[in-house]
Structure formats: structure tokens, C-alpha cells
C-alpha positions as CSV (number, residue, x, y, z in Angstrom):
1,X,0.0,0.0,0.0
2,X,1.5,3.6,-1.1
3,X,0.5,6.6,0.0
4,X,-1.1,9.1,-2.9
5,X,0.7,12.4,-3.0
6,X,-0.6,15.4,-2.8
7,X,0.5,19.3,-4.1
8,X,1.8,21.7,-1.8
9,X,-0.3,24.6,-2.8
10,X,2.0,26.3,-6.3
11,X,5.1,25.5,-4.6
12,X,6.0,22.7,-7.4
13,X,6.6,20.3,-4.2
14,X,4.6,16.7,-3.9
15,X,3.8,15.4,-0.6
16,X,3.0,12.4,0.9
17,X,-0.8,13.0,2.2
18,X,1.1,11.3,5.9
19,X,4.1,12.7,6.7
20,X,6.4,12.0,9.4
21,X,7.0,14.0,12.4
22,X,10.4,13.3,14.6
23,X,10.4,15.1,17.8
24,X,11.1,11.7,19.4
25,X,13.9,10.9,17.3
26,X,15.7,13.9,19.6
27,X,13.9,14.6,22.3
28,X,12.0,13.4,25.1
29,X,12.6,16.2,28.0
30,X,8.9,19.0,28.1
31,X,6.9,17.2,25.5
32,X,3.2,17.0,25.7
33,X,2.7,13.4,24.7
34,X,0.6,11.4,27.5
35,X,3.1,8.8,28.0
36,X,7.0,8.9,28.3
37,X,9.3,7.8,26.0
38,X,13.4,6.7,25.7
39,X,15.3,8.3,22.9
40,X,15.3,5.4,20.1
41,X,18.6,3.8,19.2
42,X,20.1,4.3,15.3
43,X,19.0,1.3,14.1
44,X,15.2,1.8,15.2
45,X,15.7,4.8,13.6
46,X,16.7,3.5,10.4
47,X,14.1,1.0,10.0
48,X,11.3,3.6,10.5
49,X,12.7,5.6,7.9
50,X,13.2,2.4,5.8
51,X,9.4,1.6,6.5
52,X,8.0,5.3,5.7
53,X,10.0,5.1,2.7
54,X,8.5,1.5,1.4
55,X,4.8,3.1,2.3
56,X,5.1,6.6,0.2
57,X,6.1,8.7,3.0
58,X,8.3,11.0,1.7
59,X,7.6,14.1,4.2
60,X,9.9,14.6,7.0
61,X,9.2,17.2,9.8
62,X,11.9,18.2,11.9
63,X,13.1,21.6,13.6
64,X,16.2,22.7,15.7
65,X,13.7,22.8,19.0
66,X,13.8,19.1,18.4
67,X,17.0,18.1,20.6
68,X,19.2,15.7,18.0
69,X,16.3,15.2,15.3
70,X,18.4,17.3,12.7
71,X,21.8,15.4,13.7
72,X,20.3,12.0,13.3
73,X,18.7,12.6,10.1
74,X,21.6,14.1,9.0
75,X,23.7,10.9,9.7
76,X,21.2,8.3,8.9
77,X,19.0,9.5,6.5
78,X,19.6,8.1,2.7
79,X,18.7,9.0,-0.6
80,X,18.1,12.9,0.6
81,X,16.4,13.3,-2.9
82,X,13.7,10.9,-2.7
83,X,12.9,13.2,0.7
84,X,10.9,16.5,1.4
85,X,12.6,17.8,4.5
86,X,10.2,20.6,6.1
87,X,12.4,22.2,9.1
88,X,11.9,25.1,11.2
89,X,13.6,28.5,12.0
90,X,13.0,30.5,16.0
91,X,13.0,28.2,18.1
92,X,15.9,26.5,20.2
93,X,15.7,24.1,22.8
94,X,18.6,23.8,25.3
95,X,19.3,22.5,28.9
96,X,15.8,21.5,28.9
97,X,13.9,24.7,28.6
98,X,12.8,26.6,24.6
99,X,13.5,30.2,24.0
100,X,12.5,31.8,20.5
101,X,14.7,33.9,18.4
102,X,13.6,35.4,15.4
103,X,16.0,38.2,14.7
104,X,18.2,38.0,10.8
105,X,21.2,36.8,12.6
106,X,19.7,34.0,14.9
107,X,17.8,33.0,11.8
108,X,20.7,33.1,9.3
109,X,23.0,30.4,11.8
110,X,20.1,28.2,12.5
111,X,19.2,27.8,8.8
112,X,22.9,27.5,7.8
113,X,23.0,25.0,10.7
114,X,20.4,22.7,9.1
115,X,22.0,22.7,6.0
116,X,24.9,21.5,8.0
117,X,23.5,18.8,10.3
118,X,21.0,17.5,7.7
119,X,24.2,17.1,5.4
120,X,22.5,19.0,2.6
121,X,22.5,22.3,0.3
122,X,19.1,22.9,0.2
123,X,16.0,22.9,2.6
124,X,11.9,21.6,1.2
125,X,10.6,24.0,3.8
126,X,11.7,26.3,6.4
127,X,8.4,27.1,8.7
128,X,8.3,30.0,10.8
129,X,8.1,28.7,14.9
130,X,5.7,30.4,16.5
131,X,6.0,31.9,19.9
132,X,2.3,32.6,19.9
133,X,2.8,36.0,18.8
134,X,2.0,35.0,15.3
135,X,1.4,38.9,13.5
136,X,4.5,40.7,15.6
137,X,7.1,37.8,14.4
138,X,6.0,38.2,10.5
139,X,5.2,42.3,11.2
140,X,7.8,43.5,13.4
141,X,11.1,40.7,13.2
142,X,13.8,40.3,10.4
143,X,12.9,36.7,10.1
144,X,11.1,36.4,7.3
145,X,12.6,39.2,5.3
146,X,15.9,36.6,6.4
147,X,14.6,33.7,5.0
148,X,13.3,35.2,1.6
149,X,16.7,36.5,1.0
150,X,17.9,32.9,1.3
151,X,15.0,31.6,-0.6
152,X,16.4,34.0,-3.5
153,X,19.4,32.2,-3.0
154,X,18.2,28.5,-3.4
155,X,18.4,27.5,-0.1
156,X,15.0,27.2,0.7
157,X,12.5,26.0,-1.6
158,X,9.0,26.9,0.5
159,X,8.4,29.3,3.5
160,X,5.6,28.7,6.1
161,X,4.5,29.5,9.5
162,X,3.6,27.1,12.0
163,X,1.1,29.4,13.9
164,X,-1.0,29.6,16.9
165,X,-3.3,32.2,16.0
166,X,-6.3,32.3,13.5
167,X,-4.8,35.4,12.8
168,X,-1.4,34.5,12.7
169,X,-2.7,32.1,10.4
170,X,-5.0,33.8,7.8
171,X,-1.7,36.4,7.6
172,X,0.6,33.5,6.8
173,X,-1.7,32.2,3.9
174,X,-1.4,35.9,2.9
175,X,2.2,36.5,2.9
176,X,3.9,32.7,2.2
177,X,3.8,30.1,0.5
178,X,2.3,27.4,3.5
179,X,1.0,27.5,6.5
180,X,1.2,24.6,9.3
181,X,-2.1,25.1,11.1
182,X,-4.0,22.9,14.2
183,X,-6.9,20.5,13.5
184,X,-8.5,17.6,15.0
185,X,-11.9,16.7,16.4
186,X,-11.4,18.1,19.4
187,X,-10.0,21.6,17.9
188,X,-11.6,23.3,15.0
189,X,-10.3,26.7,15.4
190,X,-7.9,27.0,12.3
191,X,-10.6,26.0,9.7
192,X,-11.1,29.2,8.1
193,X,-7.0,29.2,7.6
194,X,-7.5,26.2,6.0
195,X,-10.1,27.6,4.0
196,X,-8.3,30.6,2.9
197,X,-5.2,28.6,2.2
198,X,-7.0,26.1,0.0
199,X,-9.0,29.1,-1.5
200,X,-5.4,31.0,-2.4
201,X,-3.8,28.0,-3.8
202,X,-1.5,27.5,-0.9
203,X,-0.1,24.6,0.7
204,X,-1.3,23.4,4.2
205,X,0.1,20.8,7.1
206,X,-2.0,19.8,9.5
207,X,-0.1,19.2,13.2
208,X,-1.8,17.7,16.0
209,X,-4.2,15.3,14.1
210,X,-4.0,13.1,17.1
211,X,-4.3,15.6,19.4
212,X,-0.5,14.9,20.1
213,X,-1.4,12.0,20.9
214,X,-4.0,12.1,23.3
215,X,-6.5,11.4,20.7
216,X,-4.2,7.9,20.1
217,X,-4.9,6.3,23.3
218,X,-8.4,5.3,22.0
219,X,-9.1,2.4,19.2
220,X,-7.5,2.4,16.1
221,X,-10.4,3.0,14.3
222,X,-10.8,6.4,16.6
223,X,-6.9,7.1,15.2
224,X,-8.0,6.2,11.5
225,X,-10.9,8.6,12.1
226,X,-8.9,11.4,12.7
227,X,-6.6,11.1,9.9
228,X,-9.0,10.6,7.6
229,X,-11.2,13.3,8.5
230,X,-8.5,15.6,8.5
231,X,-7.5,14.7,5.2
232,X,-10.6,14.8,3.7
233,X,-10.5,18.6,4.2
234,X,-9.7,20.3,0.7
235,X,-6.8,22.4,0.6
236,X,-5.0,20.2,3.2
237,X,-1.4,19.0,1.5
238,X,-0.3,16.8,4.5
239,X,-0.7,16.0,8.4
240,X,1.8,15.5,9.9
241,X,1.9,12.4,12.8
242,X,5.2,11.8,14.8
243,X,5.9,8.1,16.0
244,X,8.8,6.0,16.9
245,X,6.9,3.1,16.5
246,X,7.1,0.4,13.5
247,X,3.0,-0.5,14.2
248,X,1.5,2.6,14.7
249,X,3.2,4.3,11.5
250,X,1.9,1.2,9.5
251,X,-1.3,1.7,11.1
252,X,-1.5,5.4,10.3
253,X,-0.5,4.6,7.3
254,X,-3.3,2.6,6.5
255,X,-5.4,5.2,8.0
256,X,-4.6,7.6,5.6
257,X,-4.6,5.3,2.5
């Protein structure tokens, strides 16, 4: 079973309808999952990626706040071309606590420093991470005004904005080329975003389908229900579900098939 692809809005970039989130390939410290976790070894790591791979997954989502996700792609990842890599720019995570940064320098390093731990010249997608303070970051902060000039440069292939805000998010659709916006049963709040995205021919990714998790704890047909209802939504590219876990991605995956 392969998963269809899907556009991302004009972009010229295919996803996978499921892609693959990796916050627990780096980090297990203030994480909102319901259950704790151990870091998985390489190999684990390897054979998930194997696995997405074989099922059509092409759409990895990683960002700097992730502890070692970037390293251990970098390292173990192969065939970089067959991948989308969607990363993200503002926030760090160190000796366990996150601060944001969205300033031209900060945001110049930390996309120079993806290129360099992912072991590649170019990034899929650089999203914007969100603070909450979705309209000062894009309004009043060098960071996007930083990343275009590195677009320009080849860099980056697609900007978003992984927002917080409805209107964080209807400013995104506006101004970039994606937006990463929330959705699942139990929050509907970013529809109209998804609306307006699908309306303006721009790409969307969809986090929290599961509720981050939450919503996972119940029957796999409750887990399939989610995905699929999320992805019936027109205009949405991608949702994006993080596991560490051989079964559940090959049950997601069959959710969203």
C-alpha cells in the first residue's frame, strides 16, 4: 500500500498525504505526549525511515527545537532526494527549557545550521516557529525578510509558518507560500485558515491530528478517524503524525490510504 501524493499549494513540491513528524527521534525532555518515552537507538531509527519510505512517505518534519532530530537525520538519512525535509527557524531548545529567536542573525545560523547537520545544500521547507505572537514575528522581526533573501538564493524552496493564531494564520496564507495550522476533532479553530489557504492555492500541514497523541490512546479505528477526517478537508497537503513506532506508522499509514 502507497501513500497518494498530494500538491503543496503552487510550490512545485509533492507530498505524501502522511508525513512524518520526529520530535522523538531527539527529544524526550517537556513534551506533551501522555506517556513517556526513551530516545530510540540508530537502528530503530533506520528501519522507521526504511518503513516510511516503502509506504510513500516522503515528508519529514523536523526543527532545531527538536533536541538531535536534525543530527540524526543528517547521519542516517539516505537517498536525501527521494525526501521532502520541512524544518523550522525561531525556536531553540537547550538545557531543557525553549526560547525563540527570530532576529536576521539567529535565523541566518540556525538555517545555515540545518543545512549542516542534515548534510544537505538545500531545505523543502523552512516554517516559521511560533511563539504565539504570530502577527509581531512576521510584522515587526527580520525573520522572514531573512529567510526570503535565502530563498532567492536556493536555499529554501518553500516558507511557512507554524502558527498559533487564527490570525497569525490567515496572515501566513497571505504573505507565504504554506502554513502549518492545528486540527483535529477536538480543535476546529484553524478552519477558516484552511479555507483561505485552500482558496489562495497554498499549501497546508496539519499538526496535532492526534491531538498529540491524546486522541491515540483510544481504538485504532478512533486514530484512523482522525486522519482521515482531517484529510478529507480540501486544501490540506499533509498531516503530519510523529511516532517511533514500526506499528503505529503502518497503522496510520493505512489510515490515511
Amino acid at each position: 500500500m502507497t501513500l497518494a501524493k498530494r500538491p503543496l499549494g503552487s510550490t512545485g513540491i509533492e507530498v505524501s498525504c502522511l508525513g512524518l513528524g520526529t520530535v522523538k527521534f531527539g527529544r524526550n525532555q517537556e513534551v506533551k505526549y501522555p506517556t513517556g518515552f526513551s530516545l530510540p537507538v540508530d537502528r530503530a531509527i533506520e528501519s522507521l525511515l526504511d518503513a516510511a519510505r516503502e509506504s510513500g512517505i516522503n515528508l519529514l518534519d523536523t526543527a532545531p527545537a527538536y533536541g538531535s532530530s536534525e543530527q540524526r537525520i543528517g547521519r542516517l538519512l539516505r537517498d536525501r532526494d527521494q525526501w521532502v525535509i520541512c524544518t523550522k527557524v525561531g525556536e531553540e531548545f537547550t538545557t531543557g527549557k525553549s526560547f525563540f529567536d527570530f532576529g536576521a542573525e539567529h535565523t541566518r545560523r540556525s538555517i545555515e545550521r540545518s543545512l549542516r547537520d542534515m548534510k544537505t545544500d538545500y531545505l523543502d521547507i523552512v516554517l516559521i516557529h511560533s511563539d504565539g505572537e504570530d502577527l509581531k514575528i512576521l510584522d515587526q522581526t527580520d525573520c522572514l525578510p531573512t529567510l526570503l533573501k535565502m530563498q532567492e538564493k536556493g536555499q529554501i524552496r518553500a516558507i511557512g509558518m507554524s502558527t498559533k493564531t487564527v490570525e497569525g494564520g490567515l496572515r501566513a496564507v497571505e504573505s507565504l507560500d504554506l502554513v502549518m495550522a492545528t486540527y483535529n476533532p477536538s480543535y476546529t479553530d484553524d478552519a477558516p485558515v484552511i479555507a483561505a489557504a485552500h482558496a489562495a492555492n497554498k499549501g497546508v500541514l496539519i499538526k496535532k491530528a492526534l491531538n498529540s497523541g491524546h486522541d491515540a490512546l483510544g481504538t485504532p479505528n478512533e486514530t484512523a478517524n482522525n486522519l482521515r477526517t482531517v484529510l478529507a478537508i480540501p486544501g490540506v497537503s499533509s498531516a503530519i503524525v510523529g511516532t517511533i513506532n514500526l506499528e503505529h506508522l503502518r497503522d496510520n499509514v493505512n489510515a490515511a490510504s
